[in-house]
N, C-alpha and C positions, 0 to 999 in steps of 0.2 A: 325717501323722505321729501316732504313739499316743504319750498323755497318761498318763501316771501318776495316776489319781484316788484316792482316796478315803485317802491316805498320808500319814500326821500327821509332822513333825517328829517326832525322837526328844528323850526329853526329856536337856536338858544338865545337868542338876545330878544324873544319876544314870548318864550316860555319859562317855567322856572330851570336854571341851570341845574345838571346832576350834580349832586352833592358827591363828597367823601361818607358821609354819616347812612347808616341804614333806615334813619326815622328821621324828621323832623322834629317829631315828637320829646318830653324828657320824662314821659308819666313812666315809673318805674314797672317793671314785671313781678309782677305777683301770682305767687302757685298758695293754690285753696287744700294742696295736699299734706299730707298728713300720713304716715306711712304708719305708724305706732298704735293710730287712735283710729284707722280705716284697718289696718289689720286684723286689732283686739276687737273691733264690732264685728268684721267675719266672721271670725271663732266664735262670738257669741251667738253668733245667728241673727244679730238686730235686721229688723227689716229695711231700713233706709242702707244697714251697711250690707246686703245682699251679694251673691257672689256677681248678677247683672248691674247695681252699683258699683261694685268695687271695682269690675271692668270700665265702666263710664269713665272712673274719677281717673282711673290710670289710663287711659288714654287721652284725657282732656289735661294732664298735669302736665305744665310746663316742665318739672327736674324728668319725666320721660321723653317729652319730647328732645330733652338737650343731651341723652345719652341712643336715639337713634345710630347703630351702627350697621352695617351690611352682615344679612343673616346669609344669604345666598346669593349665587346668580346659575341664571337658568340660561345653559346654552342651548341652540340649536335650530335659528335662525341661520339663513345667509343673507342677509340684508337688514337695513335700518329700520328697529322695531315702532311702530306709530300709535299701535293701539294694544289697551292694556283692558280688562275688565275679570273683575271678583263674581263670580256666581252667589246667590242668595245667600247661602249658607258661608262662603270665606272659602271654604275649602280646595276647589279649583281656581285655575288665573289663565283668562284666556288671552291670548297675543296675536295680533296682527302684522306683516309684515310686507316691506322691498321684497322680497322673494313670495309673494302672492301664497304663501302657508300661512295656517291658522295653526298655531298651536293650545292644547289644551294642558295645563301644568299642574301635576300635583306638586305645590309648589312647598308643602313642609317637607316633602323628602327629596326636593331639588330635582326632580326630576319630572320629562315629558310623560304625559298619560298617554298622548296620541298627537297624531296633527294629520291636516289633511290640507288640499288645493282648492281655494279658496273660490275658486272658479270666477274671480276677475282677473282683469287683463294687464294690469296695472297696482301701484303700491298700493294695499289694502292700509285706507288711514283709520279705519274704527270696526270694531268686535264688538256685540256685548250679547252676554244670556239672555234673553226672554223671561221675566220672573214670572212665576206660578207655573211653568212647564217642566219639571223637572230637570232641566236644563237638557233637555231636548230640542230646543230651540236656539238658534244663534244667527243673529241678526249682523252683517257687515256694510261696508259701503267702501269706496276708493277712487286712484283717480280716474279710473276711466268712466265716472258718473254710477256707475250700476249701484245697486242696494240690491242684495242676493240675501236668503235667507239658507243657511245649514241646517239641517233635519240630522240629530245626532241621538244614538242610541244608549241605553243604559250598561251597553258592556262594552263601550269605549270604541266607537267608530260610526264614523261619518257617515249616512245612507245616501246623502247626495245634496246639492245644491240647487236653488232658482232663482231666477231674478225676478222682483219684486217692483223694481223702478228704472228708472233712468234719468239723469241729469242731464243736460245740455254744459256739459262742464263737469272736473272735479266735484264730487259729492265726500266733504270733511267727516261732518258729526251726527252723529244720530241722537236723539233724545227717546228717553226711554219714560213711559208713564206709571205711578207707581201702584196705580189700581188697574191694571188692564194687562195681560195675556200674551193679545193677540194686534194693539195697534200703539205704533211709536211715530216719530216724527225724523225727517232727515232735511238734510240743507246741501246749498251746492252754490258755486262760481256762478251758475245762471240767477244767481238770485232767488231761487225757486225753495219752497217749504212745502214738502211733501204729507199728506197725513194718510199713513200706510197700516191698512187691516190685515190682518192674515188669514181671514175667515172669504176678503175680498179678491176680487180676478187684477183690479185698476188702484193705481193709487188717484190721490185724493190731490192736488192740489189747490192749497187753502191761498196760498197770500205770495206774493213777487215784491219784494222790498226794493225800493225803490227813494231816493230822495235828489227833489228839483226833479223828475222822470228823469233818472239816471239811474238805472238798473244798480243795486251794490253788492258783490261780490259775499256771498254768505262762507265763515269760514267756522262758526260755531251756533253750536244750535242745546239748549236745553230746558226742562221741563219742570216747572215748580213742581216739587215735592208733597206740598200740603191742597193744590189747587195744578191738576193735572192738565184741567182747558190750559193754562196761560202757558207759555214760553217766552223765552228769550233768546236773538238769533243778536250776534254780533259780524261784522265784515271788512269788506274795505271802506268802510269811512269810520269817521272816530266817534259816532251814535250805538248806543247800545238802546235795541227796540224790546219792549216787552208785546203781544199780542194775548189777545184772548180765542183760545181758538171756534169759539160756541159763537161767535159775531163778529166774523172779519167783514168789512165792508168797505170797498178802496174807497168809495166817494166820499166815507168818511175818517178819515184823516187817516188813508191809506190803509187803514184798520189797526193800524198802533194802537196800545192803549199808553203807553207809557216809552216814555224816552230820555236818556241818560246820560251825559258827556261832560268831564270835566271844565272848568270854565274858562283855565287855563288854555284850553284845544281850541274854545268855542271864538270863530272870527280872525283864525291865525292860518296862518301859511304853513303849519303843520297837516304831514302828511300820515300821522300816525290813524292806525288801524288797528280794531279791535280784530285782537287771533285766536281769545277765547275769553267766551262769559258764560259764569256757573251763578246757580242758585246755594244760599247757604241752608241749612238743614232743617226748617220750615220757612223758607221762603220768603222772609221779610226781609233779607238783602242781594246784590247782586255784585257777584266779582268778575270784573273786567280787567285782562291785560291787552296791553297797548305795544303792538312792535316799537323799539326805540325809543320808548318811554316809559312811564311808570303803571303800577299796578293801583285801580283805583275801585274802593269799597262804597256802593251807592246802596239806599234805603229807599227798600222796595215797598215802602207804605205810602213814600209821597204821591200825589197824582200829575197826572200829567207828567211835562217837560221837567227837568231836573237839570242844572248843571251846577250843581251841588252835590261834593263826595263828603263822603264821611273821614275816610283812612286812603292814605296813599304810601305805600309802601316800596322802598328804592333799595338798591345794591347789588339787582342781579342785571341781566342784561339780555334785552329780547329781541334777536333784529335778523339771524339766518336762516329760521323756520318759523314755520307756523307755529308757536308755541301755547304748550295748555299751561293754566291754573287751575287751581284745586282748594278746596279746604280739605281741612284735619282737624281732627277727632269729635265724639259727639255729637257736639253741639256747637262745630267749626269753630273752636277757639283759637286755630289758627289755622297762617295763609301757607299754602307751598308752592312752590313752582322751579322750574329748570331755568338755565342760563347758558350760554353762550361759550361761559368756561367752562363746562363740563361739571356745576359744582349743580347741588340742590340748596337750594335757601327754603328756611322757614320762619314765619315772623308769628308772633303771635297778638293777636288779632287787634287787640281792644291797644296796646300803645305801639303798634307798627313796630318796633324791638326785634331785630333778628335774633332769635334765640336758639339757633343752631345750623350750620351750612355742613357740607360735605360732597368730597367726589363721586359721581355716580358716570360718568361716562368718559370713556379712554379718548375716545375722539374728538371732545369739545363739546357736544351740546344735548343736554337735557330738555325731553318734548314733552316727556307724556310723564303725571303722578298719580296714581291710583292709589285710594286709602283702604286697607280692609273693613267691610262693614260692621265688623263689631269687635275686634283688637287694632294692638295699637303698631300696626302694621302699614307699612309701605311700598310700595310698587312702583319702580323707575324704569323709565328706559330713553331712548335716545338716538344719535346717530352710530352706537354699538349694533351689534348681533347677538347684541345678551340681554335680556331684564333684570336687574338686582332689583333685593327684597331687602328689605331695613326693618329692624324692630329695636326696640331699649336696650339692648344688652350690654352696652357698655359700664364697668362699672365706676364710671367716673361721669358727670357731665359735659360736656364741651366745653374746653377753654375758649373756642374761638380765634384758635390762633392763626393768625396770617390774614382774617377777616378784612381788615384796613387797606391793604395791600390787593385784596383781590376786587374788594370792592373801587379803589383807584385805578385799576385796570379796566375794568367794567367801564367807569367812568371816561375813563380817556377815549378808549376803545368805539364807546357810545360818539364823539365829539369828533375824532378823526375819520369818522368810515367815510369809506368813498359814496360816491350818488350812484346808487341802485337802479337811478330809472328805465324804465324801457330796455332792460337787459332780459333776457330770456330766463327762465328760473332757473334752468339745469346750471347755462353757464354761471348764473349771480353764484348759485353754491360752491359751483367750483374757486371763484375769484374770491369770495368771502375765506372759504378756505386757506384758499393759498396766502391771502393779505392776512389772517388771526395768527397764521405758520410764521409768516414774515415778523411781525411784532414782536410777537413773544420773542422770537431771536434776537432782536435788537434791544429788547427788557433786557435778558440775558446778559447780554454785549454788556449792557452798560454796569451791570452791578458784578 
């Protein structure tokens, strides 16, 4: 698992202090569902209540979202799992790992299909299928820079690996395009944005993000949805860049088209850093997390510069890896993301409202959430050797209980860490460790 080094706390007497509360916000949660009157239109066959409707509305319902419970976990990993990805169809769930295996999971009968050796040298930080190849295709990347491509077959076995790129540096995320095959995008510590064909010998490098010419450490990378040119790469500074990839041109304004940043961040001695930014599910917003600070929702219609958020959503705590965000369900009516406790938070969307948390990793900390593309399905993993799967099964909703309590921990926890800086990653993970071990014991002690 990659460690977030050398990233100072921001400072609190010149940002907004962490709250105790999950939102700012007091706009009540409202669910659009209706179980009785979406039910009796299935059976009747109405066309708006469809069986592809009535999946929509149940995955976008908040009373489902708050009865998420743990359907499965998929052992069989020896090391910390980082990457997670659903094949077109939902039906497999590919994992990446600390142990340089790729697994492939039929994951409704809890069990591995296959796995094979990933053929990098280093933690494999992202998997994903190739869409329209029968999922014969599987694209990774990790830290020792490479971007290898797996060639896999329709009776369950790997024919062999190659490499496709190389980073000067860790290579995080890869961006996948949602009309195309054969070419995707990847990012890396050198700053570097690759745009990689498979039909090609060479990749492509399109753009080196850079601000004041100081190269910025790229740790997320993805690809609007509805407009496949543009991306968005986030890193170590607290800018999130959108590009167009059809007219990069550095002399003109580095070939940005659009750039993002709380306004809170903007002009302060804060050292927070974007560890991942996603597009919402046609593209008109963008979600950025911030190591050691807040998760913030920008609107990707404005032009230009922005340092204007929409939603900012608090409670959970981002500071000993590179952690993702994600949306859920739909038409992203909500936010999710891991935490530092080992818990999953999900807020839903439109009044920041956490509307259901839960344990998902024995060791402390949640990296990676993948949603299924068409149920209302979840995919976690962490600094475990497992992936757990979550789905509504519960037959109660969340109480929420202990929520206050875990989010004052978060909070303190956020205010006391020690300074990160210029510490090596392996060690910061070790020392973050041992000080989250130490705390808790002393929480303990006193109650």
């Amino acid at each position: 698992m990659m460690s977030l080094s050398g990233v100072k706390p921001h400072d609190d007497a010149k940002n907004t202090p962490c709250t105790e509360s999950g939102s700012a916000c007091s706009k009540p949660v409202r669910d659009t569902w209706n179980s009785v009157f979406e039910v009796r239109g299935r059976e009747l066959g109405c066309r708006r209540n469809g069986v592809s409707a009535f999946t929509r509305k149940v995955r976008g319902s908040v009373n489902f979202a708050r009865r998420l419970t743990r359907y499965a976990t998929l052992n069989g990993h020896s090391g910390c799992v980082n990457a997670l990805h659903f094949n077109e169809s939902g039906t497999l769930l590919a994992s990446g790992s600390d142990d340089l295996d790729i697994h492939i999971w039929n994951w409704i009968e809890s069990k591995s299909s296959y796995s094979f050796n990933s053929g990098h040298r280093s933690n494999v930080f992202q998997c994903k299928f190739m869409p329209f190849t029968g999922d014969c295709h599987l694209v990774s990347c990790a830290r020792d820079g490479m971007v290898r491509l797996a060639e896999l077959s329709s009776t369950g076995t790997c024919r062999g690996t190659k490499r496709l790129a190389s980073h000067h540096g860790a290579a995080h995320k890869l961006a996948l395009l949602s009309d195309s095959s054969h070419v995707f995008y990847s990012c890396g510590e050198d700053a570097a944005t690759y745009e990689l064909d498979l039909r090609q010998e060479k990749p492509n490098k399109i753009c080196v993000t850079k601000e004041n010419n100081r190269k910025v450490e790229l740790y997320s990378i993805h690809a609007n949805p509805f407009k496949s040119h543009e991306f968005v790469v986030g890193g170590r500074d607290c800018y999130v860049r959108v590009y167009d990839a059809r007219n990069i041109k550095e002399n003109v304004n580095k070939g940005i088209v659009k750039k993002f940043c709380p306004k809170l961040l903007v002009g302060t001695e804060s050292k927070a850093n974007v560890t991942c930014a996603v597009y919402n599910f046609d593209g008109t917003e963008i979600l950025a997390s911030y190591n050691d600070e807040d998760i913030y929702l920008f609107d990707n219609t404005q032009q230009e510069i922005s340092n204007h958020h929409l939603h900012q959503y608090t409670g959970h705590r981002n500071s000993a890896t590179v952690k993702g965000v994600n949306f859920y369900g739909p038409k992203s009516e909500f936010v999710v993301s891991g935490s530092d406790c080992g818990n999953v938070f999900l807020w839903e969307k439109d009044s920041e409202q956490i509307v259901n948390y839960f344990a998902a990793d024995e060791e402390g900390v949640v990296n990676v959430l993948e949603p299924h593309p068409h149920l209302a399905v979840l995919a976690v993993s962490g600094l475990d050797h497992s992936v757990k799967v979550f789905m509504p099964l519960s037959e109660k909703p969340s109480a929420l209980d202990g929520l206050d309590e875990v989010k004052r921990k978060n909070c303190n926890e956020r205010e006391t860490a020690p300074d990160e800086s210029d510490i090596d990653s392996d060690l910061f993970r070790l020392i973050m460790n041992r000080w989250r071990r130490s705390a808790r014991r002393q929480v303990q002690q006193q109650q």
